[in-house]
Jmol script that loads the backbone (N, CA, C; Angstrom):
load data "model"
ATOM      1  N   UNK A   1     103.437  99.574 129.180  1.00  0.00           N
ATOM      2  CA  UNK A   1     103.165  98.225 129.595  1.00  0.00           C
ATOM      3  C   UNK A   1     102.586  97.482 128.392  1.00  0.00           C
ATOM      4  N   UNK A   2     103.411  96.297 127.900  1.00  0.00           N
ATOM      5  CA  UNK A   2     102.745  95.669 126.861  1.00  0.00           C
ATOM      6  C   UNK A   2     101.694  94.760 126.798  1.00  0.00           C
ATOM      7  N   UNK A   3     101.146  94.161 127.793  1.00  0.00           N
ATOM      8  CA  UNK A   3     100.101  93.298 128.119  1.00  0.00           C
ATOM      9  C   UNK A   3      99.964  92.987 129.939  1.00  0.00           C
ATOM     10  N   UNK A   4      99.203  93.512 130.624  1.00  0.00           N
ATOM     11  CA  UNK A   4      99.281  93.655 131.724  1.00  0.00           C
ATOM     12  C   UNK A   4      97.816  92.461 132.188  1.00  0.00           C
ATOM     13  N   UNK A   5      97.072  91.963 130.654  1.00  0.00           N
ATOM     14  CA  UNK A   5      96.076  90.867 131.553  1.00  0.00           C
ATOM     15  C   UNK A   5      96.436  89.860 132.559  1.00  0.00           C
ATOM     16  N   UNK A   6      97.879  89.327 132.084  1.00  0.00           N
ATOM     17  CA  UNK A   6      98.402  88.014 132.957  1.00  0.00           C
ATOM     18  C   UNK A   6      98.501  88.746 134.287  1.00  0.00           C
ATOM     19  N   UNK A   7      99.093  89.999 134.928  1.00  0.00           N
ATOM     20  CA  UNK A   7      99.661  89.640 136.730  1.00  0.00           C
ATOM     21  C   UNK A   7      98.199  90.460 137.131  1.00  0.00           C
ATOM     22  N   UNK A   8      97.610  91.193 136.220  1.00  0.00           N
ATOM     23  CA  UNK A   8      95.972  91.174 136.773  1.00  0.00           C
ATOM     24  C   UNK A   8      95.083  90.322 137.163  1.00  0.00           C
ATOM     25  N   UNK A   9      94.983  89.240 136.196  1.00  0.00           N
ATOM     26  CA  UNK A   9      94.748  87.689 137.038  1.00  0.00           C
ATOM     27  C   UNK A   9      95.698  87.500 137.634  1.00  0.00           C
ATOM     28  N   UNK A  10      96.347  87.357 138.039  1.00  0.00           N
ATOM     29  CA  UNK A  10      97.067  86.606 139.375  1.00  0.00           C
ATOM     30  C   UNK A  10      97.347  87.481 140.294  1.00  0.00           C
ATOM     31  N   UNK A  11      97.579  88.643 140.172  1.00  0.00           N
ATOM     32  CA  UNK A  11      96.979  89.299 141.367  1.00  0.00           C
ATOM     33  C   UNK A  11      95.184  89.444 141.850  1.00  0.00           C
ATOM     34  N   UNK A  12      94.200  88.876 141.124  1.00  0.00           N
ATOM     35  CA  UNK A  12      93.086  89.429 141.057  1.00  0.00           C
ATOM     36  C   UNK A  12      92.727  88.219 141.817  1.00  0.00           C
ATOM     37  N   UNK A  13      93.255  86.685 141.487  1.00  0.00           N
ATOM     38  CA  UNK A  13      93.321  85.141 142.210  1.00  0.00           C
ATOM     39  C   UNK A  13      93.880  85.198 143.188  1.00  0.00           C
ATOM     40  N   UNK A  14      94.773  85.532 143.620  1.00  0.00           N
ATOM     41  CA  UNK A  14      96.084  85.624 144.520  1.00  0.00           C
ATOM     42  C   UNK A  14      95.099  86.359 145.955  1.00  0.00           C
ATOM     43  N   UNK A  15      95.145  87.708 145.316  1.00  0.00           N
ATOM     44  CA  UNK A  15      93.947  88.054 146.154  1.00  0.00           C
ATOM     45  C   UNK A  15      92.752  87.757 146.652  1.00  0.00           C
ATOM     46  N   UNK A  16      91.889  86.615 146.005  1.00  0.00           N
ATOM     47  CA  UNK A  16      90.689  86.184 146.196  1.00  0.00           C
ATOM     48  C   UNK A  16      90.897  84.882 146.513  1.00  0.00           C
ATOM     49  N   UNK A  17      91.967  84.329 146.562  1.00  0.00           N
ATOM     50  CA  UNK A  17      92.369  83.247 147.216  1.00  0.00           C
ATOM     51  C   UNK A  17      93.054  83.303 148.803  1.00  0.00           C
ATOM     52  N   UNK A  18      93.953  84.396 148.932  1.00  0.00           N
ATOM     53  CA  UNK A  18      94.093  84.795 150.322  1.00  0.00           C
ATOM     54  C   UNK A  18      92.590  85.279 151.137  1.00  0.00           C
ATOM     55  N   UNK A  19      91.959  86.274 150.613  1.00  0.00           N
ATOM     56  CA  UNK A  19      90.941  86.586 151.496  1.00  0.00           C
ATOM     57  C   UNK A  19      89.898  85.373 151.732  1.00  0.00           C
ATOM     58  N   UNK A  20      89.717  84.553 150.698  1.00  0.00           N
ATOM     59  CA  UNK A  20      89.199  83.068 151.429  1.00  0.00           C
ATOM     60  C   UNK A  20      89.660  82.167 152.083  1.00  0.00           C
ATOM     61  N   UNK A  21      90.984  82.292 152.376  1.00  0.00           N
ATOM     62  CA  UNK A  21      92.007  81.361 153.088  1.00  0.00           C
ATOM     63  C   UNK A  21      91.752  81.798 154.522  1.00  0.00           C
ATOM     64  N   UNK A  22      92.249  82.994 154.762  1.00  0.00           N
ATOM     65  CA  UNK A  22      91.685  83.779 155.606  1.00  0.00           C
ATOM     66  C   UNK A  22      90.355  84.262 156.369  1.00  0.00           C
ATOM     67  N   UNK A  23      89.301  84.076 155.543  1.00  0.00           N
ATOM     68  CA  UNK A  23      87.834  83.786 156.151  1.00  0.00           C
ATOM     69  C   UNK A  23      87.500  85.188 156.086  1.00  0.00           C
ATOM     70  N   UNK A  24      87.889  86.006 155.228  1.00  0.00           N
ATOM     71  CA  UNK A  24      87.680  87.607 155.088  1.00  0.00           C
ATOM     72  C   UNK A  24      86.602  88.033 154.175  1.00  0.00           C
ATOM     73  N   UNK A  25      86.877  87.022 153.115  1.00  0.00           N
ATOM     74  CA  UNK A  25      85.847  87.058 151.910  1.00  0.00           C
ATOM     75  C   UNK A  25      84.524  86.446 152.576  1.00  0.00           C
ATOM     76  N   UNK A  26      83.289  87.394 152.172  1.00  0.00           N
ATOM     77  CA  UNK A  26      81.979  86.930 152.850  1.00  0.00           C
ATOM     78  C   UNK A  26      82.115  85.678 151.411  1.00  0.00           C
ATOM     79  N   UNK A  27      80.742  84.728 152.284  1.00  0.00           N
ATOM     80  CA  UNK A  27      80.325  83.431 151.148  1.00  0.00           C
ATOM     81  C   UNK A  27      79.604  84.088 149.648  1.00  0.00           C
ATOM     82  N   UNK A  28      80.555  82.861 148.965  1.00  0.00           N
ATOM     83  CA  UNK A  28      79.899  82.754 147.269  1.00  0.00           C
ATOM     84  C   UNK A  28      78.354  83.941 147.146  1.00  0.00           C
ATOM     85  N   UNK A  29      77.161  82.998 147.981  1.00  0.00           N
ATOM     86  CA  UNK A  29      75.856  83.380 147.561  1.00  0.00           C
ATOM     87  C   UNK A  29      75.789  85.075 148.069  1.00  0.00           C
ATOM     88  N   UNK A  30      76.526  85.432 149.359  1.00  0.00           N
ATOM     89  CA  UNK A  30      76.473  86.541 149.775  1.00  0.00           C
ATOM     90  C   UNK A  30      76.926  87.859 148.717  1.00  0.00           C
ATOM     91  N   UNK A  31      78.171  87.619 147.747  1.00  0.00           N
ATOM     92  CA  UNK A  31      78.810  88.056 146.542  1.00  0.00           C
ATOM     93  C   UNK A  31      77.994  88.283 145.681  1.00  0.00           C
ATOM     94  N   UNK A  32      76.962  87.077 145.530  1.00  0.00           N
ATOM     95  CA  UNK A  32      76.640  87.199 144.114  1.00  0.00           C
ATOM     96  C   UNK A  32      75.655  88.002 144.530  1.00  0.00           C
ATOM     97  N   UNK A  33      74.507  87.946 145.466  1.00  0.00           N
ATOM     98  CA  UNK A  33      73.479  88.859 145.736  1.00  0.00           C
ATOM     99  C   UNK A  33      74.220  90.271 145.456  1.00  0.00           C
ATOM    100  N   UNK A  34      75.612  90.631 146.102  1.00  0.00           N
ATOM    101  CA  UNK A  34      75.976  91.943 146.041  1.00  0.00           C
ATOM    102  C   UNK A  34      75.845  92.310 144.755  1.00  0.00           C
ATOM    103  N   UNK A  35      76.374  91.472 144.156  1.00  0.00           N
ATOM    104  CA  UNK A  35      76.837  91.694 142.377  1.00  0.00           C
ATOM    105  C   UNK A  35      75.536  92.241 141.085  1.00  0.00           C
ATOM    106  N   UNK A  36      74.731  91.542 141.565  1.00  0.00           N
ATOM    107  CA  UNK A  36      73.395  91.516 141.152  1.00  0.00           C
ATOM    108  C   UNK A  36      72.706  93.059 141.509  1.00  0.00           C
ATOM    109  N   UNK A  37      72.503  92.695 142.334  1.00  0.00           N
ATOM    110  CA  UNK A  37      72.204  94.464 143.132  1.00  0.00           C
ATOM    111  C   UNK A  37      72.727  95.266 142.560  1.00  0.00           C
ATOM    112  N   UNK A  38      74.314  95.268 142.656  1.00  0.00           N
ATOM    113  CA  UNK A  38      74.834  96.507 142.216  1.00  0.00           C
ATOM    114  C   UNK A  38      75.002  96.543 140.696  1.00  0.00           C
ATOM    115  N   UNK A  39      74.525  95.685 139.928  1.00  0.00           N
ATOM    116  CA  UNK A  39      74.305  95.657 138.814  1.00  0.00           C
ATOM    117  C   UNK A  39      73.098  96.270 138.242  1.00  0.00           C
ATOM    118  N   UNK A  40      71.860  95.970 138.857  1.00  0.00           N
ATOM    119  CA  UNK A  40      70.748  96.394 138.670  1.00  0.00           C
ATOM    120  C   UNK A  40      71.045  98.291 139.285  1.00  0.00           C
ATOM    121  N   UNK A  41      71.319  98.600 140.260  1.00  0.00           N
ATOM    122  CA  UNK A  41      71.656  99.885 140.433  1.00  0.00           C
ATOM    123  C   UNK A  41      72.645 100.862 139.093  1.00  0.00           C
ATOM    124  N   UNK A  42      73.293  99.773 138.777  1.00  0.00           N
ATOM    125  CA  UNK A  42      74.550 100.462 138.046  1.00  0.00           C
ATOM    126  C   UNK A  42      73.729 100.609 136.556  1.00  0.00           C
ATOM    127  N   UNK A  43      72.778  99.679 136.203  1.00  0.00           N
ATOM    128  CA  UNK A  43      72.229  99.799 135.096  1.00  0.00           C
ATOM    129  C   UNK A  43      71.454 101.383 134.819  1.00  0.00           C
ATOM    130  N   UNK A  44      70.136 101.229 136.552  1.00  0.00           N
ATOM    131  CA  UNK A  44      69.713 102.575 136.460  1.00  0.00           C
ATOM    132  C   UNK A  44      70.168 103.495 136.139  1.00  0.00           C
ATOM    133  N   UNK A  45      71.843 103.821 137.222  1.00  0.00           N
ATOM    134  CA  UNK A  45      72.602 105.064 136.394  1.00  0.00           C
ATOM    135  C   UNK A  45      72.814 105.192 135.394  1.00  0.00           C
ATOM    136  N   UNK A  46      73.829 104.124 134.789  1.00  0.00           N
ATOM    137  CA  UNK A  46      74.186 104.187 133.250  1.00  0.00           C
ATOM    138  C   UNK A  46      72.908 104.511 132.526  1.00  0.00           C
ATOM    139  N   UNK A  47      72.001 103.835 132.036  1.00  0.00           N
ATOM    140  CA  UNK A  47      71.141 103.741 131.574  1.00  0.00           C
ATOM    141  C   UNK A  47      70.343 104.799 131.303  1.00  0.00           C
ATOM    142  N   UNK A  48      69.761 105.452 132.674  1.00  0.00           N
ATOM    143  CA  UNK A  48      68.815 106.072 133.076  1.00  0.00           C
ATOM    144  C   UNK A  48      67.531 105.622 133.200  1.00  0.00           C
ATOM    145  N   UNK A  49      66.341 105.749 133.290  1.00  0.00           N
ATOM    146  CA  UNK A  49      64.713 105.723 133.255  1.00  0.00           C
ATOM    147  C   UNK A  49      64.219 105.286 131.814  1.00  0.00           C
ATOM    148  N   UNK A  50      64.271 103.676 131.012  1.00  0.00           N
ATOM    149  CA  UNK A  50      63.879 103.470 129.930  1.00  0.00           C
ATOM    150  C   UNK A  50      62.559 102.658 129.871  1.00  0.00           C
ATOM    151  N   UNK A  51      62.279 102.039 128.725  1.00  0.00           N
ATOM    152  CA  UNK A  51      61.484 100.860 129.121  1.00  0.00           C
ATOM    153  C   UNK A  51      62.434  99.713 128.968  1.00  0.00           C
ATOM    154  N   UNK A  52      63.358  99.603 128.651  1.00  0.00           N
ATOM    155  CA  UNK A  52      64.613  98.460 129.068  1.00  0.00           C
ATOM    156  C   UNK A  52      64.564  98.594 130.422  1.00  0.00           C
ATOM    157  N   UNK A  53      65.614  99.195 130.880  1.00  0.00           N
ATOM    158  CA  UNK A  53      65.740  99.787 132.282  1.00  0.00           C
ATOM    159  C   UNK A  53      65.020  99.639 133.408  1.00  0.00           C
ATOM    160  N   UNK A  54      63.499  99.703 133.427  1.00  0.00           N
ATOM    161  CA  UNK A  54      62.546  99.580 134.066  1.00  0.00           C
ATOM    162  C   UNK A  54      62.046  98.626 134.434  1.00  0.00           C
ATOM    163  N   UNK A  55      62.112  97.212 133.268  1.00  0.00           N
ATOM    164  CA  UNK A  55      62.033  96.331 133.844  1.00  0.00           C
ATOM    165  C   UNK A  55      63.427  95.347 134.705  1.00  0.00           C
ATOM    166  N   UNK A  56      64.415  95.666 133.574  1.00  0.00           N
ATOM    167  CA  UNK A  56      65.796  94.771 133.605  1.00  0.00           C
ATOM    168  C   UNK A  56      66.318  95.362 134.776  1.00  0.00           C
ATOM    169  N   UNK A  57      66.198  96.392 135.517  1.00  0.00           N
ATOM    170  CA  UNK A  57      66.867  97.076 136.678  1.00  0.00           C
ATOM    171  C   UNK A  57      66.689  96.582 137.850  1.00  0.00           C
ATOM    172  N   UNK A  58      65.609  96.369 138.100  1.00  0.00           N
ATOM    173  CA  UNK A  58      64.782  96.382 139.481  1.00  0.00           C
ATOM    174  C   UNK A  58      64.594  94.243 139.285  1.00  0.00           C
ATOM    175  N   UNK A  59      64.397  93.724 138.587  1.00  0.00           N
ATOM    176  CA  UNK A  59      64.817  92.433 138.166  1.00  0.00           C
ATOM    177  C   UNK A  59      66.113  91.909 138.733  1.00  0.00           C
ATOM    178  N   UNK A  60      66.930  93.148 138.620  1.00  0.00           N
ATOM    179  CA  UNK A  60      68.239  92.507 138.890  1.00  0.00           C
ATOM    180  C   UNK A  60      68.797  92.717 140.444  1.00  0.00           C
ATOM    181  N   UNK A  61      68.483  93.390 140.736  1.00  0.00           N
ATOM    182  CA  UNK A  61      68.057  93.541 142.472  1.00  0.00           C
ATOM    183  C   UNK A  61      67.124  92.841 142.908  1.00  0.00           C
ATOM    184  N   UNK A  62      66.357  92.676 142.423  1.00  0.00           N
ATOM    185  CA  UNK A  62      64.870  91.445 143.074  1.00  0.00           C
ATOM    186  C   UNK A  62      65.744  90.037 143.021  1.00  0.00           C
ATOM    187  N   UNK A  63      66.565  89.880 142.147  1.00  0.00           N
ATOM    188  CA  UNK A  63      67.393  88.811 141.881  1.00  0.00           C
ATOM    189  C   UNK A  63      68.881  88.429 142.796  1.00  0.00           C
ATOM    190  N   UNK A  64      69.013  89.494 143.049  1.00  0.00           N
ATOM    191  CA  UNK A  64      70.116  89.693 143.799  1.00  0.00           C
ATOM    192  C   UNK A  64      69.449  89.669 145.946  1.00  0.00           C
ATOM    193  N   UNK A  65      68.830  90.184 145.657  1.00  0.00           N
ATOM    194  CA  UNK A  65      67.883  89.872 147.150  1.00  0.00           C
ATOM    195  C   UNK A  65      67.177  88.596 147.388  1.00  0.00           C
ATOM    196  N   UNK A  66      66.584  88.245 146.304  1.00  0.00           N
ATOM    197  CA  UNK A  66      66.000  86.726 146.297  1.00  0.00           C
ATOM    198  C   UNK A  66      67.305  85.293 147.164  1.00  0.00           C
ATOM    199  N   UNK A  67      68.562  85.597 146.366  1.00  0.00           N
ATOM    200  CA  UNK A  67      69.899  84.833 146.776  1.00  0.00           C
ATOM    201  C   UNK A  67      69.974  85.056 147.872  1.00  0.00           C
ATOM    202  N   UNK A  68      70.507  86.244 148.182  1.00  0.00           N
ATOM    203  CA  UNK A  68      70.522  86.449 149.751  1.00  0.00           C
ATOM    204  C   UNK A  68      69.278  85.738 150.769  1.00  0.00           C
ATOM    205  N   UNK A  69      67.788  86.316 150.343  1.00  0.00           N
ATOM    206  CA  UNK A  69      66.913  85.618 151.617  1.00  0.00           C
ATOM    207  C   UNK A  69      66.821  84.080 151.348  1.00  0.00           C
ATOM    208  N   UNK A  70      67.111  83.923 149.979  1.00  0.00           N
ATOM    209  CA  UNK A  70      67.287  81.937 149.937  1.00  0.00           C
ATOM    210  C   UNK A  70      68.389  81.750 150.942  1.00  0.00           C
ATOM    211  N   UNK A  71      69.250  82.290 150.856  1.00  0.00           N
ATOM    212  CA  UNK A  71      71.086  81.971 151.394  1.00  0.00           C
ATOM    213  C   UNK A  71      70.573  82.004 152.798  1.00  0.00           C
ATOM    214  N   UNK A  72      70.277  83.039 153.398  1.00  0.00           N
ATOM    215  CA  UNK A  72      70.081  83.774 154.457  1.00  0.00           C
ATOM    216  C   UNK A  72      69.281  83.202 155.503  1.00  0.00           C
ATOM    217  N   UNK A  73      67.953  82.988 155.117  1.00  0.00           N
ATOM    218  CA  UNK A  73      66.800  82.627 155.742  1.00  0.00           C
ATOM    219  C   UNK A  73      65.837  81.407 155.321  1.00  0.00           C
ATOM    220  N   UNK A  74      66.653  80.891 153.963  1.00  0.00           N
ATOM    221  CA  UNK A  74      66.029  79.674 153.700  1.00  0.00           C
ATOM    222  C   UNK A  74      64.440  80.042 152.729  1.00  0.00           C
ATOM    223  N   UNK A  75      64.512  80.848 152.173  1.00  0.00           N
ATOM    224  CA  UNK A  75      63.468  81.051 151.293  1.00  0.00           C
ATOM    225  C   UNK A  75      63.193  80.514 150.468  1.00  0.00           C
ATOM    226  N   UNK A  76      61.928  79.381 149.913  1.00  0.00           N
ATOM    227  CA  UNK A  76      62.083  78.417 148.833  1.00  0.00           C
ATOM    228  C   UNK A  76      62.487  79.022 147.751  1.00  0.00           C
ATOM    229  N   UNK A  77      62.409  78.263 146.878  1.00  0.00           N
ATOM    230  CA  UNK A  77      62.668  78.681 145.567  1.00  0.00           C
ATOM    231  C   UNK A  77      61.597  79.148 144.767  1.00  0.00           C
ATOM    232  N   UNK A  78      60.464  78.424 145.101  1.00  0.00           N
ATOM    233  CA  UNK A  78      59.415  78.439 144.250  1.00  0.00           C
ATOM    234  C   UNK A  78      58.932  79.752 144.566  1.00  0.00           C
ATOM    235  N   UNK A  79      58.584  79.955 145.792  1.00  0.00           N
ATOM    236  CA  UNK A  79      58.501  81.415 147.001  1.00  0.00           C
ATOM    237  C   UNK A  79      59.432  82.509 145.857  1.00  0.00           C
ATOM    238  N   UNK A  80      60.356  82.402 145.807  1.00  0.00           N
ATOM    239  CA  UNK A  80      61.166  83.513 145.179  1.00  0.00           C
ATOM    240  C   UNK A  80      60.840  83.891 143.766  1.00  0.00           C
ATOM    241  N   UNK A  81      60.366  82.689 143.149  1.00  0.00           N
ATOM    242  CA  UNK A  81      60.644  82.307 141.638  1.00  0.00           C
ATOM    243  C   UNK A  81      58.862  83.186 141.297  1.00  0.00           C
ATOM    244  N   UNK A  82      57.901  82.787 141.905  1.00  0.00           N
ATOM    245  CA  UNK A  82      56.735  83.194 141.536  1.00  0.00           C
ATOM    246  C   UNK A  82      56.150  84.319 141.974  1.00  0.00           C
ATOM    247  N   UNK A  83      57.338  85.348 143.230  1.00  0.00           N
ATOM    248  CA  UNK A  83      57.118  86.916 143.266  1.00  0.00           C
ATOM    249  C   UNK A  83      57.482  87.542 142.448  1.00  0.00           C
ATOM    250  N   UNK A  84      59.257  86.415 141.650  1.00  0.00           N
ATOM    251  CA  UNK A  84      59.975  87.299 141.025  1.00  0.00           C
ATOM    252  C   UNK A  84      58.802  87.609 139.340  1.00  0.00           C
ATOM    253  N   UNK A  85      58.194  86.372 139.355  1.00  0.00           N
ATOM    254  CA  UNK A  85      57.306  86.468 138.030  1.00  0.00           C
ATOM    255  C   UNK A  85      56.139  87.572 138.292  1.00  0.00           C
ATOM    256  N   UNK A  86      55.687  88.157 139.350  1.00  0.00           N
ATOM    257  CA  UNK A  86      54.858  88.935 139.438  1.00  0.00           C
ATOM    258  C   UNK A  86      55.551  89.958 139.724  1.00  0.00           C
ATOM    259  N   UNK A  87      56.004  90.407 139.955  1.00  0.00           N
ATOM    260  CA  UNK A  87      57.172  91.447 140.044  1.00  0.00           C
ATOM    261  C   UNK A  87      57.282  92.131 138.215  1.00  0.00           C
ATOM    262  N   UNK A  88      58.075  90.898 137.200  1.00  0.00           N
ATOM    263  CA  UNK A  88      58.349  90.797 136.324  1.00  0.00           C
ATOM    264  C   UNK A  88      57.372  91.775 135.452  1.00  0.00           C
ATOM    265  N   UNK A  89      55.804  90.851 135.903  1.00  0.00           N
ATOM    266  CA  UNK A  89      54.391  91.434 135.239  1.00  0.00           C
ATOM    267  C   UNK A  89      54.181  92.494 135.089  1.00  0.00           C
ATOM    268  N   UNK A  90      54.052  93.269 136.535  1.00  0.00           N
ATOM    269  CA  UNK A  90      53.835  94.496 136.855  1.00  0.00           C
ATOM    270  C   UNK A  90      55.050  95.751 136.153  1.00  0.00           C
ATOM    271  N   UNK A  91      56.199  95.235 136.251  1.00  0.00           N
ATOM    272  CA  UNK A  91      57.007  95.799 135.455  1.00  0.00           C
ATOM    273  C   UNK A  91      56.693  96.060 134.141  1.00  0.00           C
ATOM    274  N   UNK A  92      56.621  95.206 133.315  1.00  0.00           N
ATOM    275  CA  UNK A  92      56.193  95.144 131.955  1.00  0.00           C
ATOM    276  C   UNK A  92      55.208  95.806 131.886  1.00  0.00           C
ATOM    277  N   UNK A  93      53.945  96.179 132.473  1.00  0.00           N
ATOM    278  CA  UNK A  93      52.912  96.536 132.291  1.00  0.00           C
ATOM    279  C   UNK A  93      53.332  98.190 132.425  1.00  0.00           C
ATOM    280  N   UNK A  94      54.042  98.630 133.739  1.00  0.00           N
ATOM    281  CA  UNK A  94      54.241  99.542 133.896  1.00  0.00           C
ATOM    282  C   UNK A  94      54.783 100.441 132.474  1.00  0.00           C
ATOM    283  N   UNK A  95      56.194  99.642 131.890  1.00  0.00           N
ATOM    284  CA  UNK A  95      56.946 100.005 130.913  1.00  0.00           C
ATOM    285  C   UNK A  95      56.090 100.472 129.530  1.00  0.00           C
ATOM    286  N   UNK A  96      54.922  99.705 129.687  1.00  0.00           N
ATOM    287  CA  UNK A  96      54.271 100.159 128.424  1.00  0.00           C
ATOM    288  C   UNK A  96      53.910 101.887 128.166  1.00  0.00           C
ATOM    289  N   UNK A  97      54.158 102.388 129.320  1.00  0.00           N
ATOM    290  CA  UNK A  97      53.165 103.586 129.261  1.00  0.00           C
ATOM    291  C   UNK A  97      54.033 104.548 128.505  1.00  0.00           C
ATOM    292  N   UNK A  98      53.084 105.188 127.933  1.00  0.00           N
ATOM    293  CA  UNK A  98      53.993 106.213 126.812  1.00  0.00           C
ATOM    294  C   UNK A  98      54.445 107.197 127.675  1.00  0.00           C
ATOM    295  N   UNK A  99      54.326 107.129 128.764  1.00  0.00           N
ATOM    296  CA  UNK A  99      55.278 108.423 129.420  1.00  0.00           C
ATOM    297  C   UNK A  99      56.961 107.835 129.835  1.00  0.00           C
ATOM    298  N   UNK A 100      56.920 106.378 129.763  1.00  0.00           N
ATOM    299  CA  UNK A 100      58.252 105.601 129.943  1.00  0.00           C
ATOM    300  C   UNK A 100      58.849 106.068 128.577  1.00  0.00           C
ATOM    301  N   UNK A 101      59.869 106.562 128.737  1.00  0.00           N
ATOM    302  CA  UNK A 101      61.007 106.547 126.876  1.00  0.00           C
ATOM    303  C   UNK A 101      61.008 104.897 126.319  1.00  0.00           C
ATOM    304  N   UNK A 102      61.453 105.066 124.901  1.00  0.00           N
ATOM    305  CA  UNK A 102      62.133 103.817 124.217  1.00  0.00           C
ATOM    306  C   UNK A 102      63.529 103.757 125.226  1.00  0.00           C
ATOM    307  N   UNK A 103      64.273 102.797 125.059  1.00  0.00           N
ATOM    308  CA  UNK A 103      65.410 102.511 124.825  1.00  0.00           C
ATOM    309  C   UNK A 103      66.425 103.383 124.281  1.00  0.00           C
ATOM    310  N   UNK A 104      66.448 103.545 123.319  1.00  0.00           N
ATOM    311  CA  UNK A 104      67.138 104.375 122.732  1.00  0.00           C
ATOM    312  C   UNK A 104      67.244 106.237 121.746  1.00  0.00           C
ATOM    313  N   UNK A 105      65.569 106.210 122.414  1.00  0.00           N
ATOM    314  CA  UNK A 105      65.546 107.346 122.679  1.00  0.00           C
ATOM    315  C   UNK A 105      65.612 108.181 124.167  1.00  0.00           C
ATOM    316  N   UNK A 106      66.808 109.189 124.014  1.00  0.00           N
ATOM    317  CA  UNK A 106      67.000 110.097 125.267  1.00  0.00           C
ATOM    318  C   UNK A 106      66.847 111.203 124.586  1.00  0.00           C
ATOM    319  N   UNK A 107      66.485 112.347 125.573  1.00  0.00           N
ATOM    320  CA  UNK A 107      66.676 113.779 125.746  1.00  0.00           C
ATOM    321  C   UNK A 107      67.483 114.323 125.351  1.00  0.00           C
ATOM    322  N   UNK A 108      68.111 115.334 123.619  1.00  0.00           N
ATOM    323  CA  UNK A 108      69.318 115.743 124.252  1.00  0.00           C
ATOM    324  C   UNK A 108      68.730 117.268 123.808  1.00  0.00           C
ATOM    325  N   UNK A 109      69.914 118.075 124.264  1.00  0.00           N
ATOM    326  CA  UNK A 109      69.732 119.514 123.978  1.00  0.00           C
ATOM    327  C   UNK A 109      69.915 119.605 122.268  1.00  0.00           C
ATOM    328  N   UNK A 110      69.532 120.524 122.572  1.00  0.00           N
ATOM    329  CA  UNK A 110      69.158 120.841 120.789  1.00  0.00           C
ATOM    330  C   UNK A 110      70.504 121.704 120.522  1.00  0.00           C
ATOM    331  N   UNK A 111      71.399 121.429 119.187  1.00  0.00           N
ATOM    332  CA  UNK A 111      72.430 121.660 118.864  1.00  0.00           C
ATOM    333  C   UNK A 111      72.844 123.217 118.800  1.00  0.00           C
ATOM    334  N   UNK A 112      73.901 123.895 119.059  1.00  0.00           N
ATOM    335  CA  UNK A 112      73.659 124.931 119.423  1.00  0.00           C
ATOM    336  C   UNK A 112      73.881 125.610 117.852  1.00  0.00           C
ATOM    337  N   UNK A 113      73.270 126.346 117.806  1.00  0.00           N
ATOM    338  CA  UNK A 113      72.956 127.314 116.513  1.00  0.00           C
ATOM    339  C   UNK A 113      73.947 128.447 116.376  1.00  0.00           C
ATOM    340  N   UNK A 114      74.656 128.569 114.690  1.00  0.00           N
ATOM    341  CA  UNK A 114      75.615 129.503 113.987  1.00  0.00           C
ATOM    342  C   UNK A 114      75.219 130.871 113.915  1.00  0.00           C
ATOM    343  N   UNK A 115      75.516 131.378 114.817  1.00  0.00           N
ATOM    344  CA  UNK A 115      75.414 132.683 114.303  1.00  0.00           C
ATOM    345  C   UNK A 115      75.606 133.722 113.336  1.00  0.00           C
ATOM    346  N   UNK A 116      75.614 133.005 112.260  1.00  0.00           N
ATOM    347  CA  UNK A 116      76.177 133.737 110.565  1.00  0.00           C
ATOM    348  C   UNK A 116      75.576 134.238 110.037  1.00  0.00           C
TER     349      UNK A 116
END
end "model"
wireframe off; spacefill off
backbone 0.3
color backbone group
C-alpha cells in the first residue's frame, strides 16, 4: 500500500459523521472527558511511576472528570479550576520525594555478564 493516510481519513470522518447523524456518538464534552482520562491512564502505563508521571497523570484525569461534572452537573468553572490547582500542589509536593524516580531514570537489570 503506497499511502493509505487519505481513505483513513475518510473512513475515520465518514465514520464519525454517520455515528453523529445517527445519535450513536455520545456528546463532544462526554469524548473529550473520555480522552483525557484515558490519556492520563495510558501515560501511567507507558510511563510508569516518575516525578513527570505523578504529577502529569492524575492531572489528566482530574481534567478529564472536571469536563464531564462541568458537562454533566453544571460544575463552575472556578469550582473545578481551584481543586484542580490544589490537586496540582499536592502533587508537586508529593513528586519531590526522593523515593519518587527522575524521569528518565528507570530500573533496568544489570547486563548479563561473559563468561570468558
Amino acid at each position: 500500500m503506497k499511502n493509505a493516510s487519505w481513505p483513513i481519513v475518510l473512513i475515520t470522518l465518514g465514520s464519525l459523521w454517520f455515528l453523529k447523524s445517527t445519535a450513536l456518538l455520545p456528546d463532544t464534552s462526554t469524548v473529550l472527558a473520555l480522552l483525557l482520562a484515558t490519556a492520563g491512564v495510558g501515560l501511567f502505563l507507558l510511563d510508569g511511576l516518575n516525578k513527570g508521571s505523578l504529577v502529569s497523570a492524575p492531572l489528566l484525569i482530574y481534567a478529564g472528570a472536571a469536563v464531564f461534572l462541568n458537562d454533566r452537573y453544571g460544575l463552575r468553572f472556578s469550582h473545578v479550576f481551584s481543586l484542580g490547582m490544589v490537586l496540582a500542589g499536592i502533587l508537586m509536593l508529593i513528586a519531590q520525594s526522593t523515593r519518587i524516580p527522575s524521569r528518565g531514570r528507570r530500573r533496568r537489570l544489570a547486563p548479563p555478564h561473559d563468561s570468558q
